[in-house]
N, C-alpha and C positions, 0 to 999 in steps of 0.2 A: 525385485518383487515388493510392492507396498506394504506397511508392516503388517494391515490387516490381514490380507489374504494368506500371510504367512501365520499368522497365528491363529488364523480360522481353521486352515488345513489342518494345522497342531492339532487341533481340539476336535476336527473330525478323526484325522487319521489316532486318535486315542481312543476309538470306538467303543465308547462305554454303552454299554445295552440296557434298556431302559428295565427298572424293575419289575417283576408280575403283581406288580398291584393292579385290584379288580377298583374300577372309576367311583366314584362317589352315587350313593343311592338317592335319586333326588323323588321328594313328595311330588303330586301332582297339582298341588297350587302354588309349587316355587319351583315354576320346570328352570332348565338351565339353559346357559347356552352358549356353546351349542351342546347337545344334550350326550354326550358322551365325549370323551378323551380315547381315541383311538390307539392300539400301542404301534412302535415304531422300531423297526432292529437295530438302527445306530441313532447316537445322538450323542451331538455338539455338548461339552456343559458351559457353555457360554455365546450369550447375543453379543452383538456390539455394545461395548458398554457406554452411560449416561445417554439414552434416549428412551424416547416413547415409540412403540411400536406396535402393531395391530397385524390380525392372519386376514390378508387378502383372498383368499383364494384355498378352499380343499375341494381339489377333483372339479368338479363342474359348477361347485356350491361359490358364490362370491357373496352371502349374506349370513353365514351361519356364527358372526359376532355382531349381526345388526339387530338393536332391539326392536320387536316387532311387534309390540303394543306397549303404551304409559304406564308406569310401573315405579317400584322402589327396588334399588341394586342391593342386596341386604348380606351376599358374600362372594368371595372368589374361589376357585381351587386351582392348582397347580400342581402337574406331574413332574418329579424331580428324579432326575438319575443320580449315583453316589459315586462322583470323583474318588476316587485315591485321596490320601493326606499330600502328596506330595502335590498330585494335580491342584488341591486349593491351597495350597499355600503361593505355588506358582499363578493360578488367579488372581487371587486376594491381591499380591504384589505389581502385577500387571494390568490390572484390571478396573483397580480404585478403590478397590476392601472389600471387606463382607459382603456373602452373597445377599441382595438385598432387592424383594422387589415388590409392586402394589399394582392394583387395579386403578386402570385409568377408561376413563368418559369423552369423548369425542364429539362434535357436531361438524359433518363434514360439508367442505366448502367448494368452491372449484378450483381445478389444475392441482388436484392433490393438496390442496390449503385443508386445515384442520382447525378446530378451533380445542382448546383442553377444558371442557366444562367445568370437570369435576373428579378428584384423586382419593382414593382410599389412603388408609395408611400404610406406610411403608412396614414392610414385614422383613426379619433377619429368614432367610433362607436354611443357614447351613445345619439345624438340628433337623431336619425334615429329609436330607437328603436320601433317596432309597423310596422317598417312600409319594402317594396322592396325598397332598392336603389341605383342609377347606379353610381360611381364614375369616372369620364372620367381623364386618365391619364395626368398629364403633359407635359410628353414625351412618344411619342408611340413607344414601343416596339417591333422589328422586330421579329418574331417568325418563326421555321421551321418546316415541316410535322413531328410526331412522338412526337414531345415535348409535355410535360405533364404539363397543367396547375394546380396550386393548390393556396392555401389558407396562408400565414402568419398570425400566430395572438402570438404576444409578451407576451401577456397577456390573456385576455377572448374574448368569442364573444358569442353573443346568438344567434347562427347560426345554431343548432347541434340538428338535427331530428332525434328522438329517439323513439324504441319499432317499428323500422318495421322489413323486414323480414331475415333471416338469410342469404339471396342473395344478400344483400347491405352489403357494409364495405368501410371506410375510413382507410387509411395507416397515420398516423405521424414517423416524421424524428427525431426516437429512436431507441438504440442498442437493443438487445437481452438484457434480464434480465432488462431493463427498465421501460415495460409499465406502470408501476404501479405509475411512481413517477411523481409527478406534478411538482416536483420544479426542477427539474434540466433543465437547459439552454441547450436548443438542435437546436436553431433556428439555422442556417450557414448562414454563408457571401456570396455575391455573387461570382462564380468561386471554393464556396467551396462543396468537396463533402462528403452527410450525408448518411447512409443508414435509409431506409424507414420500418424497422425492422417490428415495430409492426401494428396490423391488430386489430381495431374496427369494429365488427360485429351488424346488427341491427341498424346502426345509418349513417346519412345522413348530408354532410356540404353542408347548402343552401347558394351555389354561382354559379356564372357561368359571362361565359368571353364574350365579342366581338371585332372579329377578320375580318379585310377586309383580304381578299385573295388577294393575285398577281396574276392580270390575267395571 
C-alpha cells in the first residue's frame, strides 16, 4: 500500500472530533465565504503535505470558495481539531514541521490548470489547536469575481473533515499519477501555474475567507 494511503488511514482512523466551537461572527459588509464552517464528527489532522489545495465541492454547492463580486481579501479562518502531543510530534517528523498554513488566490484555467495569483502569510498553526480562528492579513489582498480561494499548507494542518458524503471533495495542486505521494513538493510560487489534478472525495478543508466587496 502507497505510503500515503497508509498514513492517511492513520490519521483517519485516530478519529479526533472536531471541537464545539460556534464559527466566527461575520459583519454584514465583510460577508465570508463561504459563510459558515459547518461541524463534522471525524477529522483527519492532516492534508497532504506541501501543496495548494481548494474545496471543490459541498453537497450540490461547487462555488461556495468562488469569489462572487471584486473585492479585497482582508482575512482567513480556520477550524482546527487538537491532536494529541504524541499525534504532533509524530506529524511534525513525518510531515515537514510545524503545523503551518495561509490563504491562497487562484485564477482558474482549463483541464484543472490554476494559476496562484496571490498568498497570504503563512501562519504557525499549532497554538490554535482545539480551537476556530481568524488570521487577519498584513496586507489585504485585491481579489476578482470568479477567483478561487483555497488553502496553503507546507506542511500538516488538522483542518481535514473526514467520512462525509461522497458529494464533498477537495482538489490538491498534483499531477496525474500523484495522489498517492505525500512527499513530493507541489506547492507553486506565486504567478506560477499548477494543475489541480487530483480529487479527495468524502473529505472537507475547514476554512473560509473574508472579503469586502467594491461597491
Amino acid at each position: 500500500m502507497p505510503r500515503f494511503r497508509t498514513l492517511l488511514a492513520a490519521l483517519i482512523g485516530a478519529g479526533l472530533a472536531l471541537p464545539a466551537v460556534a464559527p466566527p461572527r461575520w459583519t454584514p459588509f465583510r460577508p465570508s465565504i463561504p459563510a459558515t464552517l459547518s461541524p463534522a464528527a471525524r477529522t483527519s489532522p492532516a492534508t497532504p503535505s506541501a501543496h495548494h489545495g481548494y474545496q471543490a465541492k459541498v453537497g450540490t454547492n461547487r462555488g461556495l470558495y468562488t469569489v462572487q463580486k471584486d473585492g479585497v481579501l482582508v482575512s482567513w479562518t480556520i477550524k482546527l481539531s487538537k491532536p494529541s502531543d504524541k499525534q504532533i510530534d509524530f506529524f511534525d517528523k513525518s510531515l515537514g514541521g510545524e503545523s503551518q498554513a495561509a490563504i491562497s488566490v487562484m485564477r482558474m484555467g482549463t483541464k484543472l490548470h490554476a494559476r496562484l495569483v496571490a498568498q497570504g502569510e503563512l501562519q504557525k498553526l499549532t497554538p490554535y489547536f482545539g480551537q476556530t480562528v481568524e488570521f487577519a492579513l498584513e496586507k489585504t489582498i485585491p481579489v476578482k469575481k470568479g477567483w478561487v480561494l483555497g488553502l496553503t499548507v507546507p506542511t500538516w494542518a488538522p483542518a481535514l473533515a473526514a467520512g462525509l458524503g461522497g458529494d464533498t471533495s477537495w482538489r490538491a495542486s498534483r499531477a496525474k499519477g500523484t495522489c498517492d505521494d505525500s512527499q513530493a513538493q507541489t506547492a507553486q510560487a506565486v504567478n506560477q501555474i499548477g494543475r489541480y489534478y487530483c480529487l479527495y472525495r468524502t473529505a472537507r478543508i475547514m476554512y473560509s475567507a473574508r472579503v469586502i466587496s467594491t461597491p
